[in-house]
C-alpha positions in Angstrom: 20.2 -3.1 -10.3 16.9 -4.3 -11.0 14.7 -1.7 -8.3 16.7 1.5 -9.9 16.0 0.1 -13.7 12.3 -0.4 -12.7 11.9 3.1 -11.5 12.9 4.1 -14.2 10.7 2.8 -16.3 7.7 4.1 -14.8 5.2 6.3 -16.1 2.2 8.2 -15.0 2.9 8.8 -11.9 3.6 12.6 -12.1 2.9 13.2 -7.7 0.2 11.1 -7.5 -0.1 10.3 -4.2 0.5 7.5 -2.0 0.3 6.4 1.9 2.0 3.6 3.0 1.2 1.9 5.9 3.8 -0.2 7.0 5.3 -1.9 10.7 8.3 -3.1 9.5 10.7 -0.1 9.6 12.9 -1.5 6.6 10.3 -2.5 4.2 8.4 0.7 5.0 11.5 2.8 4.0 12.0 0.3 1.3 9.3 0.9 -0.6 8.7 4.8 0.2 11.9 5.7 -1.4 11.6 3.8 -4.2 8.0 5.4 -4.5 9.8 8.8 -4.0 12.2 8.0 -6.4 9.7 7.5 -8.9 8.1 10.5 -8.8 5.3 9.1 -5.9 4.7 11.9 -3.1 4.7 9.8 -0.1 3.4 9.7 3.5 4.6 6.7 6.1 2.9 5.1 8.7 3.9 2.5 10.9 0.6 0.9 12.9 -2.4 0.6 11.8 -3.9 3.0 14.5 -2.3 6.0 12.7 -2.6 4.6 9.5 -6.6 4.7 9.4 -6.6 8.2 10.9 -4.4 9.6 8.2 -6.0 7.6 5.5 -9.8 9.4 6.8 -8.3 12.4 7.3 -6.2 13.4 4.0 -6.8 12.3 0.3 -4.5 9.9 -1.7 -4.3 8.8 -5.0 -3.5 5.2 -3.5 -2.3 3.4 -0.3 -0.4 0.5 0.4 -1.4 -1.3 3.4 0.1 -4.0 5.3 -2.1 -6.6 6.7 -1.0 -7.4 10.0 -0.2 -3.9 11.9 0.1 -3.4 15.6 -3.1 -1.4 16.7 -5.8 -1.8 14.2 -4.9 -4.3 11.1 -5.2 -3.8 7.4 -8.2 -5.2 6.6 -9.9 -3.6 9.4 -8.7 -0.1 7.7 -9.9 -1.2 4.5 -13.4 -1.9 5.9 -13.0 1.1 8.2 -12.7 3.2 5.2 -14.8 1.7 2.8 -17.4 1.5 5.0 -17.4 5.4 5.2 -17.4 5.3 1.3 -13.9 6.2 1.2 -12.7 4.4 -1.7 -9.7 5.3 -2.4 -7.9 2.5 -4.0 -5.2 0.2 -1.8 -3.4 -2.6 -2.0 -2.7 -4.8 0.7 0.8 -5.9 1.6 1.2 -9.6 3.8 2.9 -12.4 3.9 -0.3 -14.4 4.2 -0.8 -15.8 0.6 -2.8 -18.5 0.9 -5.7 -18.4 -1.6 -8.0 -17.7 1.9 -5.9 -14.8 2.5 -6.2 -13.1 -0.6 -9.5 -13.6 -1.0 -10.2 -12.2 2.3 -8.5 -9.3 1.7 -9.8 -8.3 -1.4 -13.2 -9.4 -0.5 -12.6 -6.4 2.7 -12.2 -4.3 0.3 -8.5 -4.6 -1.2 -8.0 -3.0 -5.0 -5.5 -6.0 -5.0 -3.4 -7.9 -2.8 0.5 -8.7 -2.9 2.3 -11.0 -1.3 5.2 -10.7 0.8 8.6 -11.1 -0.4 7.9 -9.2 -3.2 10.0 -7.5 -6.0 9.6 -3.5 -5.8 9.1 -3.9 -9.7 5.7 -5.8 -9.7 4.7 -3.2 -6.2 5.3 -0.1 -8.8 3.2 -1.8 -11.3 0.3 -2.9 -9.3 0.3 0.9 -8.4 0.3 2.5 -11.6 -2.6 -0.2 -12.8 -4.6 0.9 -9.5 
């Protein structure tokens, strides 16, 4: 199975830590256990309310954040938090990939942006090169 063989390829991970804000319950739980699996510790979100509160309040190596959240949205987190020189790095998660999109996103303040579907393989990479 190609998610199990690219966990196990991955390196350097060694409990660095990750939040994952997510709405969707299945791709949320998707990509925290293979995270977990990989040797990520993980903390889950699911709207962006929540999200930017636990993002300001605890430290992470990295966060993965979706775009369009109920409550506050990803970009608005990313601003949120970079605006309070919180720069911890984070990728953002959407299924908007139009070249506007992405450029938007990253000019918020994204490390690097992803677009939805996506394989877990290339997510655990992006990661690791954040």
């Amino acid at each position: 199975m190609q998610f199990i063989s690219a966990m196990r390829r991955s390196q350097g991970s060694d409990g660095m830590r990750i939040l994952v804000i997510e709405d969707d319950a299945s791709v949320l739980d998707y990509i925290s256990k293979g995270l977990r699996e990989s040797g990520f510790a993980v903390d889950q979100v699911a709207d962006g309310k929540d999200g930017l509160y636990k993002a300001s309040a605890e430290s992470y190596d990295a966060m993965v954040v979706d775009r369009m959240l109920p409550g506050v949205d990803g970009l608005t987190i990313v601003r949120t938090l970079r605006g309070a020189e919180n720069h911890t790095p984070a990728l953002i998660l959407s299924a908007l990939g139009e070249v506007d999109d992405r450029v938007k996103g990253l000019r918020a303040g994204g490390d690097d942006y992803l677009v939805k579907p996506f394989a877990f393989a290339e997510l655990l990479a992006r990661i690791e090169a954040l």
